[in-house]
C-alpha positions in Angstrom: 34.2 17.3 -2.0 33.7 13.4 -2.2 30.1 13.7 -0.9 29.6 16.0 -4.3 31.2 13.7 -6.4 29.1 10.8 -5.1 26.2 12.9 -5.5 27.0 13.8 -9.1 28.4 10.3 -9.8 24.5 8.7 -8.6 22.7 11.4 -10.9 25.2 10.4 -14.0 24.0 7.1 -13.4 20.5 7.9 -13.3 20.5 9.8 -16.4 22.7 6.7 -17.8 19.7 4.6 -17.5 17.0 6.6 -18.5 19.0 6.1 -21.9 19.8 2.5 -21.6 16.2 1.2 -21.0 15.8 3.0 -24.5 18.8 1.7 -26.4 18.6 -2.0 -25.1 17.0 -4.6 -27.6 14.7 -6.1 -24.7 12.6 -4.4 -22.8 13.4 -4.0 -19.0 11.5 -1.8 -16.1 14.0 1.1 -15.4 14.6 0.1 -11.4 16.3 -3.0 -12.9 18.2 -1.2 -14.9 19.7 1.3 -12.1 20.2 -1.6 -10.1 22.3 -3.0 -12.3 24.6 0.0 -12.9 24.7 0.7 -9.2 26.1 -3.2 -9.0 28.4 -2.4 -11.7 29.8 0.8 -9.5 29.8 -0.9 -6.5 31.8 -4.1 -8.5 34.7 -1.7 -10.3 35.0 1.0 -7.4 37.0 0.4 -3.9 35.0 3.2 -2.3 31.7 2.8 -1.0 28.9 4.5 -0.1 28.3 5.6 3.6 24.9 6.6 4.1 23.5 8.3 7.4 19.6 6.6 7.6 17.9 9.4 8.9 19.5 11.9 6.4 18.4 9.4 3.7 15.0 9.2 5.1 14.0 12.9 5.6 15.8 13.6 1.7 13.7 11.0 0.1 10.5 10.5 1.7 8.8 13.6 1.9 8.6 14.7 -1.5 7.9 10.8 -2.5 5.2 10.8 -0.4 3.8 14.7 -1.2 4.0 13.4 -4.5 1.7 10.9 -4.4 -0.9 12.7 -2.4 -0.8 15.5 -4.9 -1.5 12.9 -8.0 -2.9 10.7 -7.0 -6.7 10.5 -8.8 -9.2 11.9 -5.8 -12.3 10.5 -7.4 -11.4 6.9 -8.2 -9.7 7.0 -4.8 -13.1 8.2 -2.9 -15.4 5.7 -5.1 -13.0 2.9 -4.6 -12.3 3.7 -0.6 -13.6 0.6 0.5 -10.9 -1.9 -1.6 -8.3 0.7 -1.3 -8.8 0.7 2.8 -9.1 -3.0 2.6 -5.6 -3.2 1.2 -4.1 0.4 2.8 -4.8 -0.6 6.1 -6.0 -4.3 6.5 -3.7 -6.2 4.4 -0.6 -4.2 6.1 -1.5 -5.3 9.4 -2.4 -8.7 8.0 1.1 -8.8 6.2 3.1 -7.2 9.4 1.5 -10.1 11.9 1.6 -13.2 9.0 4.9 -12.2 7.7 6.3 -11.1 10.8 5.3 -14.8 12.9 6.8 -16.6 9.6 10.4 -15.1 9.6 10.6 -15.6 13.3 9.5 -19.1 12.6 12.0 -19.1 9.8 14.8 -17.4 12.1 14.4 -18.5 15.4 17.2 -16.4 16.6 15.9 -12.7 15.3 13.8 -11.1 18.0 9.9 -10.4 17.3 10.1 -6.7 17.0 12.7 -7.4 14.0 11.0 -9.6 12.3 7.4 -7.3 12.5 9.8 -4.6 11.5 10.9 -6.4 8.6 7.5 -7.6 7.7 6.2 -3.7 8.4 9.1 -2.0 5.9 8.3 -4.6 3.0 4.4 -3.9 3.2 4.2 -0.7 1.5 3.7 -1.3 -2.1 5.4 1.4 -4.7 3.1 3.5 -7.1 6.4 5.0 -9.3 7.5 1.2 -10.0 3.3 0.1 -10.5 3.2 3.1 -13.0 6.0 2.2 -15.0 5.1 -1.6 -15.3 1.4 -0.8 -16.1 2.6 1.3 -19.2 3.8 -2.4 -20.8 0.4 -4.3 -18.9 -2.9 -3.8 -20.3 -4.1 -3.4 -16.2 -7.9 -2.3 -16.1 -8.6 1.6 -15.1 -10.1 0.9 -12.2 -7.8 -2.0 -10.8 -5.0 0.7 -11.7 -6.4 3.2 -9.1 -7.3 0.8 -6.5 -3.3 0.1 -6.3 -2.1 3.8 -7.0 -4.5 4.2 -3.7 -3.4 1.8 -2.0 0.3 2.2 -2.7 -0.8 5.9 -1.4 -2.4 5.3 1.9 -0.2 2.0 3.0 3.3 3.8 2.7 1.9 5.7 5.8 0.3 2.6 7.5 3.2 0.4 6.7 6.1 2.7 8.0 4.0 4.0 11.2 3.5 0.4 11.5 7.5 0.2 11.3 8.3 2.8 13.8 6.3 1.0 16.8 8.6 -2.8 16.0 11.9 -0.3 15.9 10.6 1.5 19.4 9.8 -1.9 20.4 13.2 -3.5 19.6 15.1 -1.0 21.3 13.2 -0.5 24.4 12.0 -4.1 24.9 8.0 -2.9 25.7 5.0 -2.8 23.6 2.0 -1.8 25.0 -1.3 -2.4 22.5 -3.3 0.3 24.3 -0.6 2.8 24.5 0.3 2.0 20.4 -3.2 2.2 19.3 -3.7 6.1 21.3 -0.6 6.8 19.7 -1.3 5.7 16.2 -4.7 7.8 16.6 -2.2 11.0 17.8 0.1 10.3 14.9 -2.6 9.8 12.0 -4.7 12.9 12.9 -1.9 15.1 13.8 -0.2 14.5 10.8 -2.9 14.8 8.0 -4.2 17.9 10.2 -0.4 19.3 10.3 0.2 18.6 6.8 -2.7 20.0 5.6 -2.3 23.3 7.4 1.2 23.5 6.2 0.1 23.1 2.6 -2.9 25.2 3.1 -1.0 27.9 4.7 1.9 28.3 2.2 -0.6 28.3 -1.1 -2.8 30.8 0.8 0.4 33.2 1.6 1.9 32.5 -1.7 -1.7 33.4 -3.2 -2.1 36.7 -1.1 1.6 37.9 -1.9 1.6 37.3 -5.2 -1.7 39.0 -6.0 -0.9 42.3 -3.9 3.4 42.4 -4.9 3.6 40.1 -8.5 5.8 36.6 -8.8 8.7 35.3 -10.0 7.8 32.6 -12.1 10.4 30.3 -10.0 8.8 31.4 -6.1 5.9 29.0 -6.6 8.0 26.2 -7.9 10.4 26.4 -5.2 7.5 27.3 -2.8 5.8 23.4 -3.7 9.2 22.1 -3.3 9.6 22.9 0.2 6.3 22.3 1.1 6.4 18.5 1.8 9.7 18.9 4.0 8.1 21.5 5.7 5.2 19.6 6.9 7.1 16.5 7.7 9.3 18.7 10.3 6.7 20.5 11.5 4.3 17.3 12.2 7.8 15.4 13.8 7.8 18.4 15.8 4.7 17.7 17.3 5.1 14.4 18.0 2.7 13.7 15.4 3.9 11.6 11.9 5.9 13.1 9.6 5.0 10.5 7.1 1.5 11.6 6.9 2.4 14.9 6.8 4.0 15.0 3.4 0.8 12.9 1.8 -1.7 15.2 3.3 0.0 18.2 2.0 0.1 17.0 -1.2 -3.7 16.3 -1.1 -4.4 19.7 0.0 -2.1 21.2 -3.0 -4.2 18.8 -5.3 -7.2 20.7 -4.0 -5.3 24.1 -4.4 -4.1 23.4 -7.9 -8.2 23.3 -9.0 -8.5 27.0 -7.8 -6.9 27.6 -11.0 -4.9 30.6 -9.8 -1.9 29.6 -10.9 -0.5 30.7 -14.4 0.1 28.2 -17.0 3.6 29.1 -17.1 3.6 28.0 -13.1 2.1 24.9 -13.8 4.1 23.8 -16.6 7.0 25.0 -15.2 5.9 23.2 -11.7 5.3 19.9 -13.5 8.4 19.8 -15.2 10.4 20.5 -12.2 8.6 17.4 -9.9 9.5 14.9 -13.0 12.8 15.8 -12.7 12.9 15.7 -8.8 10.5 12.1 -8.6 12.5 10.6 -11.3 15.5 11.7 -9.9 15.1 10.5 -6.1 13.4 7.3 -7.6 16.4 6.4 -9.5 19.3 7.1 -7.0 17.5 5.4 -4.7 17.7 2.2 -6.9 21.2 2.5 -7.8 22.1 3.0 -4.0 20.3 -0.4 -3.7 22.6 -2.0 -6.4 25.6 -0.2 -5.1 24.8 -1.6 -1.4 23.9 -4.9 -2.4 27.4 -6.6 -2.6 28.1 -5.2 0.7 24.7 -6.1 2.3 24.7 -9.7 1.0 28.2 -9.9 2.7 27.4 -8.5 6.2 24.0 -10.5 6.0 26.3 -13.8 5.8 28.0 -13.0 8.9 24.9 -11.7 10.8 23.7 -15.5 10.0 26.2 -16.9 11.9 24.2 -15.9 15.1 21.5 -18.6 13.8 23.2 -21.1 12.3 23.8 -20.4 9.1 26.2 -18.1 7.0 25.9 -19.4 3.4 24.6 -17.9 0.5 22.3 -20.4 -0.7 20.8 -20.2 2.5 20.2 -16.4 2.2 18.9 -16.6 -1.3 16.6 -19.5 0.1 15.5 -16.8 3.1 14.8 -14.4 0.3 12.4 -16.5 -1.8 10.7 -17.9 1.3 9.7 -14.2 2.7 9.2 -13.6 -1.4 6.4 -16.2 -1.7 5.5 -15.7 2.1 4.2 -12.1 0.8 2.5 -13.2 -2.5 0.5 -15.9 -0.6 -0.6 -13.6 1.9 -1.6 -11.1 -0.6 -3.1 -13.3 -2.5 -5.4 -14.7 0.3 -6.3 -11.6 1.7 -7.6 -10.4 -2.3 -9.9 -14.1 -2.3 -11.3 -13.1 1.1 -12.2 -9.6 0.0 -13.9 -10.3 -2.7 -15.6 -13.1 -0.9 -16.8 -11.0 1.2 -17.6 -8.5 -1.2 -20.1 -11.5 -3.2 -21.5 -12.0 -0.1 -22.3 -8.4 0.9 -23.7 -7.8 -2.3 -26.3 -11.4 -2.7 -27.5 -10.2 0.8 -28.5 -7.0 -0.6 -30.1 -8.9 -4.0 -26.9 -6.9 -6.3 -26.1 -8.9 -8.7 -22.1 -9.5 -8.8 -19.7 -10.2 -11.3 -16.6 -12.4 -10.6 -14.0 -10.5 -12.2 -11.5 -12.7 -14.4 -9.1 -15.1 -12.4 -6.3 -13.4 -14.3 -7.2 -10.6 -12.7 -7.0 -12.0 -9.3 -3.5 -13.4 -9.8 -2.5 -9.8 -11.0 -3.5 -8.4 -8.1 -0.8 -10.6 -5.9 1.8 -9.9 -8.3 1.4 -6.0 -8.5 2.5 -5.7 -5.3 5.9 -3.9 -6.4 8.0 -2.3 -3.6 10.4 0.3 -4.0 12.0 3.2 -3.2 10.1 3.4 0.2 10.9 0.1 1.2 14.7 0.8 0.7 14.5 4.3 2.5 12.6 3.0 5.7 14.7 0.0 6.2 18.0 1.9 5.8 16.7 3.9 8.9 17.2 0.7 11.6 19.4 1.8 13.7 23.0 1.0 14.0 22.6 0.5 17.6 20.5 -0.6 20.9 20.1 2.1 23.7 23.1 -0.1 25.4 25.6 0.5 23.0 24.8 -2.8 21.4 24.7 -3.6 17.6 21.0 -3.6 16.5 19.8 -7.5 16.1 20.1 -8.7 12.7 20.5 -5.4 11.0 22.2 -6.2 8.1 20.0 -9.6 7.7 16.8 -7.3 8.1 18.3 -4.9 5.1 19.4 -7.6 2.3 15.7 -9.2 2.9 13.8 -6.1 2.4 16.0 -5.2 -0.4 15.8 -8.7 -2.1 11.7 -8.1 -1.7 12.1 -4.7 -3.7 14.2 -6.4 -6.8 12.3 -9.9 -6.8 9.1 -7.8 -6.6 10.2 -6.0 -9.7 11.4 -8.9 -11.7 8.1 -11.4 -11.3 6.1 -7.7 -11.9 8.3 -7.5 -15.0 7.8 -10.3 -16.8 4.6 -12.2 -15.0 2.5 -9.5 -15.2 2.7 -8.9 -19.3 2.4 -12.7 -19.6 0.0 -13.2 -17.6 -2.1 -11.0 -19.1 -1.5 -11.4 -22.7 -4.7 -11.3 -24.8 -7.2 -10.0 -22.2 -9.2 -7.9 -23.2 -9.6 -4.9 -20.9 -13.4 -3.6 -21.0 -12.8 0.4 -21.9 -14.1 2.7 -18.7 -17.1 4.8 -19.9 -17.4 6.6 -17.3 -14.1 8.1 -17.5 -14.8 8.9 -21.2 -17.9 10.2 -20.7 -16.3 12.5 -18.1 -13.9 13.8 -20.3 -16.0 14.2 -23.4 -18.7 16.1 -20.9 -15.9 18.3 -19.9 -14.7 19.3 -23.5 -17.9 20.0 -24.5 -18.6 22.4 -21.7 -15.0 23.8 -22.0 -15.7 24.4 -25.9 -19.1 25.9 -25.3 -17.5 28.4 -22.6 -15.0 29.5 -24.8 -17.7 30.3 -27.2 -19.3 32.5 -24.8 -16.6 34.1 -24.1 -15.8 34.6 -27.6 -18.7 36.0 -27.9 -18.9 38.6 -25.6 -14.9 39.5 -26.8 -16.1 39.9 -30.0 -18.8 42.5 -28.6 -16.2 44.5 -26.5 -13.7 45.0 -29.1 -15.7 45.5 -31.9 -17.3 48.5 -29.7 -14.5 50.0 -29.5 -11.8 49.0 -32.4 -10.8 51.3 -34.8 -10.3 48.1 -37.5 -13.7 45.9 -36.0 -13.6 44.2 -39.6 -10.0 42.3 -38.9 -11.1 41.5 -35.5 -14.8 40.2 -36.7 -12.6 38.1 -38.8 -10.2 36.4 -36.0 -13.0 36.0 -34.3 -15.3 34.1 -36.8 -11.7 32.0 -37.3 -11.7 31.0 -33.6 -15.3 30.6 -33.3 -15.4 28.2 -36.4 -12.6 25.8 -34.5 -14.7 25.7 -31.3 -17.9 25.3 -33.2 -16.3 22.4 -35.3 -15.2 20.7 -31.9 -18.8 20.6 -31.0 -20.2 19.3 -34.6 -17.2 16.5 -34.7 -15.6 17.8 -37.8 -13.1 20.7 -38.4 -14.6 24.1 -40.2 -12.4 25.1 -42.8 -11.9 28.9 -42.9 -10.0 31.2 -46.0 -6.8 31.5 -44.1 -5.5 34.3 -47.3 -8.1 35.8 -46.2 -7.7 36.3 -42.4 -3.9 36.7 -42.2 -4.0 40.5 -41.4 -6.1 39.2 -38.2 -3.3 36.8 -36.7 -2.9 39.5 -34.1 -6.5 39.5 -32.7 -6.8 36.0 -33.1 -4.4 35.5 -30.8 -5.8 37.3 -28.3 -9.1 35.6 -28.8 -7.3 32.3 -28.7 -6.1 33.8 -25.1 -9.7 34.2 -24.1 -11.1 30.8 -25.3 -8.2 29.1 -23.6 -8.7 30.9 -20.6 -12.3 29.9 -20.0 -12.0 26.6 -21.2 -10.0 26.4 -18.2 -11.8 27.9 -15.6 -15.0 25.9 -16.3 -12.5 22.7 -16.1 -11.6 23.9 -12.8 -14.6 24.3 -11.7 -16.1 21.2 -13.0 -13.6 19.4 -10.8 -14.4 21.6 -7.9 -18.1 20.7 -8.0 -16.6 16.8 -8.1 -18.2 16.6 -11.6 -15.2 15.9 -12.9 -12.2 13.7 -12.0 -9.1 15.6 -10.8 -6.6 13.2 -12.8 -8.9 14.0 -15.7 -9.1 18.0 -15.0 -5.2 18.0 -14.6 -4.7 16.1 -17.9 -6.9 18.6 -19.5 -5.8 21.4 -18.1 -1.9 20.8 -19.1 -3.2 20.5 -22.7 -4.5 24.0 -22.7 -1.6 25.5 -20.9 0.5 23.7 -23.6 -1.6 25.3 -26.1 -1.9 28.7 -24.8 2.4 28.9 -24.1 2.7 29.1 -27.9 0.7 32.7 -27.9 2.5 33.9 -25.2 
């Protein structure tokens, strides 16, 4: 029974501060604002949270992680692979050696494995807390995708990366040959496991559904289970779990643009994984603020193994590993795009420097969250010999004062730092969607069309459905001219009936070519899905 309360106490909270970050006169990023309750909790209440790691891990992660495979923007990912691999890959090793060699410097006493294991949890950057400060930051398109990529891709890298320095800790060995044959096992296992989990339950879902009809909840619950299913069935195999859950979600990204879902489902579907992502977002924060008191407290006895057990000398730790991470971020963005001016003058491309502003926001964007509090709370509580794991406790307030420093220089740097740049508009992207309604709109026209035909053929009243139709018709066709065609509604009111049926048939193959426009990678699948949801908005009024 105290398990449910908890549980329902940490949602109260959650929904708490979805209402406070509203009613406060200042604005504050929502993490902040969870942390601060779970503080509060954690200050008032005599009964703290016991939390099983693993537990928390498998609850959290998966659908995280499916998450953002399934939204994160395919196209801006695949033309931006080189940056996004560049940060995904090389600045998470970069950051686990650096980071890792400069706490052991700083802390003589913690072994190397815990120190690369500390420097591995904090190098995963987190997309829900990037997303929520770029709303208030003026943060370029492209720039924005480059981090939602690489906040996609180094979650896996950075918590594979994690479980070799935990193996390592507790068994004493590390062997670089054996590591890098069982990274290789791990990373293609997992996408391949993943994606066959994904691809398998849309494909049965798809094949039942069209032979025995659906509940409009299966599919929601079907997607739910999806990213826990792959994670088990990849740690089953030996394989990663982690990657698992992100390459499902990728392959139910590609699913979604079959466009054999109803609109109902998707809606439905969407509205269901807000509520889960904001809800395992924001009881993960206030389990951080409820922890914290406790953390700090075991932290300062853990000290006492090197030395020191006083708080200024933990909040000096923190800042240290803080700036440690910035710099090293910071220098690995100058050397890329070095590199990058290099590659390109070789080639005779002319380059463009982009703004130094933009270089520095690039350091500080590097938010971590919910990841980087689920991964660290999964150290182990002991060594294979019964003893206590090294510097546990020291490891967990570190990581966790990396996620809530992260958020606060994020919070207000990043909206001073850039105040007053101007951000160039994409026009790619605009060019992409304005393409796309105009081929949706002339689809719909077609299909008007040929409706029109096959019910006036055989329609006992063909006058009130030539009139819905010339109604419809005249929105689409204003679309296309830029301006709206007014039309005698007295006149047409008898034909609200067929209208909406020819509404149903415009909507309808606006969407399909949408879908299939994404399909032939002519349009972006962020940009298809935003569409999309606009129609199905529209087209749940006439049903």
């Amino acid at each position: 029974m105290q398990s449910i309360e908890i549980v329902l106490t940490m949602l109260l909270l959650v929904l708490a501060s979805g209402y406070l970050v509203r009613v406060l006169p200042f604005a504050l990023p929502l993490p902040l604002v969870q942390i601060a309750l779970g503080a509060g909790v954690a200050a008032v209440s005599s009964h703290g949270v016991r939390l099983d790691p693993n537990l928390f891990f498998i609850l959290f992660l998966p659908p995280l992680l499916f998450l953002d495979g399934w939204r994160i923007p395919k196209a801006g990912l695949l033309r931006d692979a080189g940056p996004v691999l560049q940060l995904a890959l090389g600045l998470v090793v970069f950051t686990v050696l650096g980071v890792g060699l400069f706490v052991h410097w700083l802390v003589p006493a913690m072994p190397l494995a815990v120190a690369f294991a500390l420097a591995a949890i904090v190098s995963p950057t987190d997309p829900v807390a990037v997303a929520a400060i770029a709303t208030r930051v003026p943060l370029p398109r492209r720039l924005l995708h480059i981090i939602e990529g690489e906040a996609l891709l180094n979650d896996a890298t950075g918590l594979v990366c994690f479980r070799f320095a935990v193996a390592a800790a507790l068994t004493g060995q590390f062997s670089l040959l054996s590591a890098g044959l069982t990274f290789l096992w791990l990373a293609l296992g997992g996408v391949a496991v993943g994606a066959a989990v994904s691809w398998g339950i849309s494909r049965s879902h798809h094949l039942l559904t069209r032979r025995f009809g659906q509940d409009a909840g299966l599919p929601v619950l079907g997607s739910l289970l999806t990213p826990f299913g792959a994670y088990l069935a990849a740690e089953h195999l030996g394989a990663s779990g982690i990657l698992a859950a992100v390459a499902a979600g990728v392959m139910m990204s590609y699913a979604e643009l079959s466009g054999v879902a109803p609109p109902a489902t998707r809606l439905q579907r969407a509205a269901v994984w807000d509520s889960v992502q904001f809800a395992l977002n924001g009881i993960a924060f206030v389990l951080l603020g409820e922890q914290l008191p406790g953390i700090v407290e075991r932290a300062r006895g853990g000290m006492l193994e090197s030395g020191h057990a006083s708080v200024w000398w933990l909040l000096l730790l923190a800042l240290a590993l803080n700036l440690a991470l910035a710099a090293v971020r910071l220098a690995w963005t100058l050397a890329a795009l070095h590199l990058r001016t290099v590659w390109h003058r070789r080639h005779g491309d002319a380059v463009a420097r982009p703004p130094w502003r933009l270089v520095l926001a690039m350091s500080l964007s590097g938010v971590r969250g919910a990841i980087t509090l689920a991964g660290v709370l999964t150290l182990p509580l002991l060594l294979p010999d019964g003893r206590a794991f090294p510097f546990r406790d020291l490891a967990i307030f570190l990581a966790m004062s990396v996620i809530v420093l992260s958020l606060v220089v994020a919070s207000f740097g990043l909206p001073r730092l850039l105040r007053g740049l101007r951000v160039p508009p994409e026009p790619r992207a605009h060019r992409q969607e304005d393409l796309a309604r105009r081929r949706a709109a002339h689809a719909a026209l077609a299909a008007l069309e040929q409706a029109r035909l096959d019910h006036g053929a055989d329609s006992t009243d063909a006058g009130i459905a030539a009139a819905a139709a010339t109604r419809v018709i005249a929105l689409y066709q204003g679309r296309l001219d830029g301006g709206d065609t007014e039309v005698d509604a007295q006149r047409l009111r008898k034909a609200d009936q067929a209208e909406r049926r020819l509404r149903l048939v415009a909507l309808r193959a606006e969407r399909a070519e949408l879908f299939a426009l994404a399909r032939q990678g002519r349009l972006a699948d962020d940009v298809a899905r935003r569409l999309v949801r606009e129609i199905d908005y529209v087209e749940s009024r006439y049903q």
